[in-house]
C-alpha positions as CSV (number, residue, x, y, z in Angstrom):
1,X,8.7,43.0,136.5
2,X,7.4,40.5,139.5
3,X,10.3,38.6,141.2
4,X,10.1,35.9,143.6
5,X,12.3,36.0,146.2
6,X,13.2,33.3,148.5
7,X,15.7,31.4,151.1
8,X,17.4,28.2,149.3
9,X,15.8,25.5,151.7
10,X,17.4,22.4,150.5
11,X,21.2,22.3,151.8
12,X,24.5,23.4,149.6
13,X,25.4,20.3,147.6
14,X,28.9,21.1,149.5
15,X,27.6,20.3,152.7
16,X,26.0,16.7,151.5
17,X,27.6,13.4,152.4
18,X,27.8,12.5,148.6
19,X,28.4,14.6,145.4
20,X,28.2,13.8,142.3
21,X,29.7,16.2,139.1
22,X,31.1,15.4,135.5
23,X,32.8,17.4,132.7
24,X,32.8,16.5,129.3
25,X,36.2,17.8,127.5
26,X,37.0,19.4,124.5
27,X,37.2,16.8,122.1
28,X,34.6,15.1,123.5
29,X,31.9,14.2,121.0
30,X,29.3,15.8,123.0
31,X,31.2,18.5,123.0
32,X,32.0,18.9,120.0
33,X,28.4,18.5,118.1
34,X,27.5,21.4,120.7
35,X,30.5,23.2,119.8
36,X,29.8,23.1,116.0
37,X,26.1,23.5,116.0
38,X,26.9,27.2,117.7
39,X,30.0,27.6,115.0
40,X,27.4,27.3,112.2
41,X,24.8,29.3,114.0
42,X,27.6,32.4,114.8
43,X,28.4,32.1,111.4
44,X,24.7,32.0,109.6
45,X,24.6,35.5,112.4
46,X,27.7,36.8,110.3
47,X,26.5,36.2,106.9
48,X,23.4,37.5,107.7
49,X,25.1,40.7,109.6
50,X,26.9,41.8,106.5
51,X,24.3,40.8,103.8
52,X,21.2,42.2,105.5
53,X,22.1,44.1,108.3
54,X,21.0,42.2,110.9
55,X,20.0,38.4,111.8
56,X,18.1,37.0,110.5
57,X,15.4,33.6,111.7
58,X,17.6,30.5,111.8
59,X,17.7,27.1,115.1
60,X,20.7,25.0,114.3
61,X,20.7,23.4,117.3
62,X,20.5,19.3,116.4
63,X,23.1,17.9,115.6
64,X,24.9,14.0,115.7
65,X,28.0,12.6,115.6
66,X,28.6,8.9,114.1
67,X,32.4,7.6,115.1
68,X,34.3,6.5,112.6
69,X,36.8,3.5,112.7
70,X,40.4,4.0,113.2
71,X,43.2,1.6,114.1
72,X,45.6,2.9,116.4
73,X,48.8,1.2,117.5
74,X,52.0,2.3,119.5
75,X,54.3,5.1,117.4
76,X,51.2,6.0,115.0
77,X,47.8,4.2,113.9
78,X,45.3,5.1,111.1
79,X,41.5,6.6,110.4
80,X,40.2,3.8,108.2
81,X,36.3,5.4,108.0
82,X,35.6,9.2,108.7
83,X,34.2,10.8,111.7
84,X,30.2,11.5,110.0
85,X,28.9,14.9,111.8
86,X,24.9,15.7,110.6
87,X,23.9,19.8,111.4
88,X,20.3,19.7,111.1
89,X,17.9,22.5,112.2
90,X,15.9,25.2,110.3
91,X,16.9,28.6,109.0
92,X,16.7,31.6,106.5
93,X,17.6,30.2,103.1
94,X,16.9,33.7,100.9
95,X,16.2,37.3,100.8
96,X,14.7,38.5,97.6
97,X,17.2,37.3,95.2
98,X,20.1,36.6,97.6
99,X,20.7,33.2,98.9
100,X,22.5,32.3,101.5
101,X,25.1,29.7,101.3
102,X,24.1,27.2,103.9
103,X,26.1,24.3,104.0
104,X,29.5,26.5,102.8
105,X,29.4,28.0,105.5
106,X,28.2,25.3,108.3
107,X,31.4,23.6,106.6
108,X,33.9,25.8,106.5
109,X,32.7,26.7,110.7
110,X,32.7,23.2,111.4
111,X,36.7,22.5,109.8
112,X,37.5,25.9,111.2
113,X,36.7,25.1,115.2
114,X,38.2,21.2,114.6
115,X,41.8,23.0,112.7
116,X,41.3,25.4,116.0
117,X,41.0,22.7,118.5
118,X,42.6,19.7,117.8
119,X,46.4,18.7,117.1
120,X,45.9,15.6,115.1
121,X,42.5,15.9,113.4
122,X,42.3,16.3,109.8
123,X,39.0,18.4,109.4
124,X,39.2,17.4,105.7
125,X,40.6,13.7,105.8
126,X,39.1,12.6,109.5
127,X,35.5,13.7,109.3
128,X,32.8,14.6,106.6
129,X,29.7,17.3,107.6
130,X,26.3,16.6,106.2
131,X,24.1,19.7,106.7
132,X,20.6,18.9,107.2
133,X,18.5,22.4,107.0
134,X,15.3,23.2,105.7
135,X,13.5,26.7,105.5
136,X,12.4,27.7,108.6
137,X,8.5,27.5,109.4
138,X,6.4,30.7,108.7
139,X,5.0,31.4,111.4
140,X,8.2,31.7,113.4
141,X,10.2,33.6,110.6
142,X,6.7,35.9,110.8
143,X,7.4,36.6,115.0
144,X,10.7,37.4,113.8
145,X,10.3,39.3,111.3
146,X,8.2,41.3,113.7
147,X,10.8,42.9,115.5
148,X,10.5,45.9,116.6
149,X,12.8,47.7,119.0
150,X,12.9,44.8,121.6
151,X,12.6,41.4,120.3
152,X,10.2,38.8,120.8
153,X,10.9,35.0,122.3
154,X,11.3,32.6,120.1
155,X,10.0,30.2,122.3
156,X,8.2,29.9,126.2
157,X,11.3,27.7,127.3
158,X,13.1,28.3,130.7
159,X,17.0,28.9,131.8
160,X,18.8,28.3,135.3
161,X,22.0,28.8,136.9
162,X,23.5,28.9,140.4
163,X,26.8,30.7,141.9
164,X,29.2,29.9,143.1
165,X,30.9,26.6,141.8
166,X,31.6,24.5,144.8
167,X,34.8,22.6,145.6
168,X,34.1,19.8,143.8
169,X,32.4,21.8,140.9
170,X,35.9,24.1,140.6
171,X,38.0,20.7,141.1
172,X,37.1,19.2,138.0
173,X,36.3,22.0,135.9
174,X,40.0,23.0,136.6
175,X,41.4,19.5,136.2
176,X,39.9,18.8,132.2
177,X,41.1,22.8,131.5
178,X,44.7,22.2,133.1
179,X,45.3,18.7,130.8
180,X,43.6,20.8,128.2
181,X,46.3,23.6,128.0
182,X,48.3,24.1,125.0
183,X,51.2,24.4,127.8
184,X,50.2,21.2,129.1
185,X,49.9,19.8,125.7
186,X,53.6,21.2,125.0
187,X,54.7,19.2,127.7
188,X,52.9,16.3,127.3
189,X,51.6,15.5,123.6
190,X,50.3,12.4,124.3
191,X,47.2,14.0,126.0
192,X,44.9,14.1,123.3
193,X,41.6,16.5,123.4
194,X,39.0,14.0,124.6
195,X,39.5,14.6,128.0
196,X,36.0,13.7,130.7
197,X,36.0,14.2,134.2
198,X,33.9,12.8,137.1
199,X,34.1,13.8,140.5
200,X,32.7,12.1,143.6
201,X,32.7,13.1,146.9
202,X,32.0,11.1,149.9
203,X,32.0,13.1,153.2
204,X,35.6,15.1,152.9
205,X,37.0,12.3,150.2
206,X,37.2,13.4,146.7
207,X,37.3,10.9,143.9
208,X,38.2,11.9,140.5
209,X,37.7,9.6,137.2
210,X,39.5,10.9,134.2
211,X,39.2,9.5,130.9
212,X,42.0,10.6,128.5
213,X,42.7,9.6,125.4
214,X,46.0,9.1,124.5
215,X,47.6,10.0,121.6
216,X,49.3,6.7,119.7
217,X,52.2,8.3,118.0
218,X,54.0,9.3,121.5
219,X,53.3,6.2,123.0
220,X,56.1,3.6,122.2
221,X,54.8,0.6,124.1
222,X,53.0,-0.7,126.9
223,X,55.2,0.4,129.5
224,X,55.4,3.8,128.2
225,X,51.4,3.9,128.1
226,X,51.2,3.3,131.7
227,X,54.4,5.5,132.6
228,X,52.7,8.6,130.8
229,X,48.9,7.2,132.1
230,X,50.5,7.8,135.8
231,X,51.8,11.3,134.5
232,X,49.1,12.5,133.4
233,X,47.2,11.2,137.2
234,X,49.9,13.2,138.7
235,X,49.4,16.6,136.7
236,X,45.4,16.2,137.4
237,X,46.2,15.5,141.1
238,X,48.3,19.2,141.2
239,X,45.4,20.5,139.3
240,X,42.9,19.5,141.5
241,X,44.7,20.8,144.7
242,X,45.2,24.2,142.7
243,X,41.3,24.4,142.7
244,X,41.0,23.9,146.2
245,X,42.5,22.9,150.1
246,X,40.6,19.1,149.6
247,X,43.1,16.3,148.3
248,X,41.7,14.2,145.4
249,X,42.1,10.6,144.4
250,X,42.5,10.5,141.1
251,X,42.3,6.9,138.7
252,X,43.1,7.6,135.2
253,X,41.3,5.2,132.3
254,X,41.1,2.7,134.8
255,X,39.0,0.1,132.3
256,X,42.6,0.1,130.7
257,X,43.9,-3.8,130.4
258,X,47.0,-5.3,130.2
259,X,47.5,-5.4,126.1
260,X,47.9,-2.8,123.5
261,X,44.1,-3.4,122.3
262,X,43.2,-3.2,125.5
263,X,44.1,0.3,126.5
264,X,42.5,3.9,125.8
265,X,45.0,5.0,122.6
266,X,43.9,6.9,119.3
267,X,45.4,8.0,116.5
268,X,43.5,11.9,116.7
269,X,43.1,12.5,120.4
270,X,39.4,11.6,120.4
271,X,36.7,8.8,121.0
272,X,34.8,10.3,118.2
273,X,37.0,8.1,115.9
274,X,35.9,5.0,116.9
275,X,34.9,4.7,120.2
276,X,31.8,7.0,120.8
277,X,29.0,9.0,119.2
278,X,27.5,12.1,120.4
279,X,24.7,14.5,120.3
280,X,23.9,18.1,121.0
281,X,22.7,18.9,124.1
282,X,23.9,16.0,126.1
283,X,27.2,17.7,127.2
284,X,27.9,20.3,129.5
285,X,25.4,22.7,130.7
286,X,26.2,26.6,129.6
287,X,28.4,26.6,132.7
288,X,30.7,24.2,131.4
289,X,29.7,21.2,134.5
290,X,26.8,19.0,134.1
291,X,26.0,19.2,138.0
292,X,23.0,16.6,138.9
293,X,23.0,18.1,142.6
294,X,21.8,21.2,141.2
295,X,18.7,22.7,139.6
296,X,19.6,22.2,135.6
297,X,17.8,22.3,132.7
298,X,17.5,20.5,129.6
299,X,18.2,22.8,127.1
300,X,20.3,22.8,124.2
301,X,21.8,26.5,124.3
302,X,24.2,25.8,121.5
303,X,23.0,26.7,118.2
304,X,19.7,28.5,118.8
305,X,19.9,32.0,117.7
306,X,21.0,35.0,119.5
307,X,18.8,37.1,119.0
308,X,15.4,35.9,120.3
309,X,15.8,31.8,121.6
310,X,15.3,32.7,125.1
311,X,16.4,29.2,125.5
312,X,19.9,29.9,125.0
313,X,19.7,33.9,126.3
314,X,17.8,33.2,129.9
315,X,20.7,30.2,130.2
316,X,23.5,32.5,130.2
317,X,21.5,35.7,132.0
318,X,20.5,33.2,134.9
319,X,24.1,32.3,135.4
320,X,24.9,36.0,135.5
321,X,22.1,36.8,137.8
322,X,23.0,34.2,140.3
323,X,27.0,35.4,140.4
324,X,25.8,39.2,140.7
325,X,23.4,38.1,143.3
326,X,26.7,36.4,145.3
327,X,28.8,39.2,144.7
328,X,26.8,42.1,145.5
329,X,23.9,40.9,148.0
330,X,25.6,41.6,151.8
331,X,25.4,37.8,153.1
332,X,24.5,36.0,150.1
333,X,26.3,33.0,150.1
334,X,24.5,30.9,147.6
335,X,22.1,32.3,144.8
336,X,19.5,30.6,142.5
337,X,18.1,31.8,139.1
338,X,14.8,30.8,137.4
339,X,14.0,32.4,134.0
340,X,10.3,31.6,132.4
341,X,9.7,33.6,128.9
342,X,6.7,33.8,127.1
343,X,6.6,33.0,123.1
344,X,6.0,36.8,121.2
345,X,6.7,38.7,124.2
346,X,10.1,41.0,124.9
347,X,12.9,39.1,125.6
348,X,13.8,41.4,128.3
349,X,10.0,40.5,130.2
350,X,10.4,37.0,131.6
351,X,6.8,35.7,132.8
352,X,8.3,34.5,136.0
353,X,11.7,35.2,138.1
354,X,12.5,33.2,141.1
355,X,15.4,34.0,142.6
356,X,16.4,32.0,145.8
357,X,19.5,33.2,148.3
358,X,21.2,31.1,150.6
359,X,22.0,34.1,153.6
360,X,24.3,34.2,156.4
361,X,21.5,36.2,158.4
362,X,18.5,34.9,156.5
363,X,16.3,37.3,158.2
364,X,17.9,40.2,155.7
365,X,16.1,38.6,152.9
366,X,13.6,41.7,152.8
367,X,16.1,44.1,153.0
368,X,17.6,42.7,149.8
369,X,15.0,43.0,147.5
370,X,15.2,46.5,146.3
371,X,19.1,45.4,145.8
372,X,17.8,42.2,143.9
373,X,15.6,43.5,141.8
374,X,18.1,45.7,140.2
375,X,20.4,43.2,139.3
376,X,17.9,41.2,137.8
377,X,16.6,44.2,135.8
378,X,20.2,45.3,134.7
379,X,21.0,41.5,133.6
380,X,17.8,41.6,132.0
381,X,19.0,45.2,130.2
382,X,21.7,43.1,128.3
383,X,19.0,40.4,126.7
384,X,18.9,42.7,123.6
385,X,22.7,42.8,123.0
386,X,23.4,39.5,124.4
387,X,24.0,37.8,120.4
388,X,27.2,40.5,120.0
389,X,28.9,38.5,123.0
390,X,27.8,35.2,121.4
391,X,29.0,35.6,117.8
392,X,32.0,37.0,118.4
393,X,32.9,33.9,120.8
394,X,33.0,35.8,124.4
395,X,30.5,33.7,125.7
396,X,31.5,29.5,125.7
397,X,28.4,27.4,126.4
398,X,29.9,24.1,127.2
C-alpha cells in the first residue's frame, strides 16, 4: 500500500476568525430521503442474506421527497395531501426462479424508520412511497458477481473525513441530538422531529440558528408559541454549553411573525408536510455535520451497497482513520483522510491514501509513519466486513 503523508498546512477551522457549520435534524427531509434510501438498501441486504446467502448487486441511493399540504392550527391541524417519497436506484430483481419483492420491502423499511422516528407521523395516512427500480446493468452485476475472496469496487469514487469535531462542530451536533431526545421530547412534546442547526462563529462569539418545528396540538395560542419557542432557546443554550466552555447565542425560528399563519407550527413535527422537499445526498455528511470549512465530499453514502460501493465504505473508513490517527499518533492534534479506489480492484487496495496530521512537534512526522501506516492498513482490514456494521444499523450516516 503507498501512503502519502503530510503536515495539515492550512489552519484548524477553530483557529479562523469565522466558522461556518449546519446540521440537518432527524425529521428533516433531507434526512429522511437519506435515511430511507439506506433502510431499503439494509433491507434488500437482508432478503438477499437469507434467500441467497449473501448480497447480492443492488444502488438505492436516489431518492426525493415532494411535501405534502397540511393545515395546522393551535390545539391540532390536518394533512390535507400526503407526504410523496420516490426510491429510485437499480438492483437484483431475481435469482433463477426466486424474485425478490422489491417494493414490499422498500415499503415496509420506509413505514418502519418513520413508525421508529416520529411521534405524530402516520407512515400509512401521512405519506405514500413510490419505488422506482429497474434491474441493475450487466456489466456491474457481472464485477459483482465476480467476487472472489476480497471484493471488487463498485465504483473509482473517493471518501474523506477529519478528527476531531471542533467546538463549534460538537456545539451543534449536540444541540439538534439534545432537542431530539425522547427525554427531551417527554418533557417538551411540542418539539417536533424537524429540528436544523446552524452555527456561526465570529472570533470567540458563537451564533446558533435553530429551526424547530413545533408541534400544533401542544400549542394553545400565540402566546404559548412564543413561551415554549423561548424554552426550547433556553434547553439548546444548556446544550450548547454542555458541548463546550464557549457561550452560544441562540435565535430560535426567528422568521416567526406575529400571527398564527405566520409562525413555524405543523401538525406531524416536520417541514416535509408542507413546507419543504428534499433529496438524498444533500444532508449531512457520514459524520452527521455538513462542515464547509473542511475537506467534504459529495457523495451520497446512504443507500449504495455494503458490500463493494467504496463510495459509502472509504466514507466511513476515512472518518475512522482520521480518529485512530488523533488517538494513537503521539502529538497529533488534527488528522486528514483521503480515500481513492479503483473500479474492479479490492476494496481493501485504495489507489491513493493521503493522510495529513496537524503535530504539536511537526518535525516527528517521519517518526510516525511506520505507526500510520498500520492504522490505515488495520482500518483498511475491516473494508470486507464493513456491510455487517451497516445492515444491522451500528453505523448512522447522517
Amino acid at each position: 500500500m503507498h501512503m502519502e503523508m503530510s503536515l495539515l498546512g492550512a489552519p484548524s477551522p477553530g483557529a479562523l476568525a469565522t466558522e461556518i457549520v449546519e446540521r440537518k435534524g432527524t425529521g428533516h427531509p433531507d434526512t429522511i430521503c437519506d435515511a430511507l434510501a439506506e433502510s431499503f438498501s439494509a433491507a434488500l441486504s437482508r432478503f438477499y442474506l437469507e434467500r441467497f446467502g449473501l448480497i447480492l448487486h443492488h444502488n438505492v441511493d436516489k431518492g426525493l421527497l415532494w411535501g405534502g399540504v397540511a393545515r395546522p392550527r393551535f390545539g391540532g391541524g390536518e394533512v390535507l395531501q400526503p407526504i410523496e417519497i420516490y426510491l429510485a436506484g437499480r438492483a437484483t430483481a431475481a435469482v433463477s426462479d426466486v424474485r425478490v419483492p422489491i417494493e414490499t420491502l422498500a415499503i415496509e423499511a420506509s413505514r418502519t424508520w418513520l413508525r421508529q422516528h416520529f411521534r405524530h407521523l402516520d407512515p400509512e395516512r401521512h405519506v405514500r412511497v413510490h419505488v422506482l427500480v429497474r434491474p441493475t446493468s450487466t456489466d456491474l452485476a457481472s464485477l459483482f458477481a465476480r467476487q472472489r475472496g476480497t471484493p471488487l469496487a463498485n465504483d473509482t469514487s473517493f471518501g474523506v473525513g477529519f478528527a476531531p469535531l471542533d467546538l463549534l462542530e460538537r456545539q451543534v451536533l449536540t444541540v439538534e441530538r439534545e432537542l431530539n431526545l425522547p427525554a427531551t421530547k417527554g418533557a417538551h412534546p411540542e418539539i417536533g422531529e424537524d429540528i436544523k442547526v446552524m452555527g456561526m462563529r465570529t472570533a470567540d462569539s458563537v451564533r446558533l440558528t435553530v429551526a424547530c418545528a413545533l408541534i400544533d396540538r401542544y400549542v394553545g395560542n400565540l402566546d404559548d408559541y412564543f413561551q415554549k419557542k423561548a424554552a426550547i432557546a433556553r434547553l439548546a443554550a444548556v446544550a450548547a454549553r454542555a458541548a463546550g466552555a464557549r457561550e452560544a447565542e441562540v435565535e430560535v425560528n426567528p422568521a416567526d411573525g406575529a400571527t398564527e399563519e405566520s409562525v413555524y407550527l405543523t401538525v406531524t413535527g416536520t417541514s416535509a408536510e408542507a413546507g419543504d422537499d428534499g433529496q438524498v445526498g444533500r444532508g449531512n455528511r457520514p459524520n452527521g455535520l455538513i462542515t464547509p470549512y473542511r475537506p467534504m465530499s459529495l457523495e451520497a453514502a446512504a443507500g449504495k451497497n455494503p458490500v463493494t460501493h467504496v463510495g459509502k465504505l472509504y466514507s466511513i473508513l476515512a472518518n475512522r482513520i482520521a480518529q485512530a490517527a488523533v488517538a494513537q499518533l503521539p502529538g497529533a492534534v488534527e488528522a486528514h483522510c483521503f480515500l481513492l479506489s479503483r473500479i474492479g480492484q479490492p476494496i481493501d487496495e485504495p489507489q491513493a491514501v493521503d493522510l495529513k496530521l496537524r503535530l504539536e512537534e511537526p518535525e516527528t512526522l517521519g517518526a510516525l509513519r511506520g505507526r500510520a501506516e498500520q492504522i490505515v492498513g488495520d482500518a483498511l482490514g475491516t473494508a470486507v466486513s464493513l456491510w455487517r456494521e451497516i445492515i444491522e444499523g451500528r453505523i448512522t450516516l447522517w
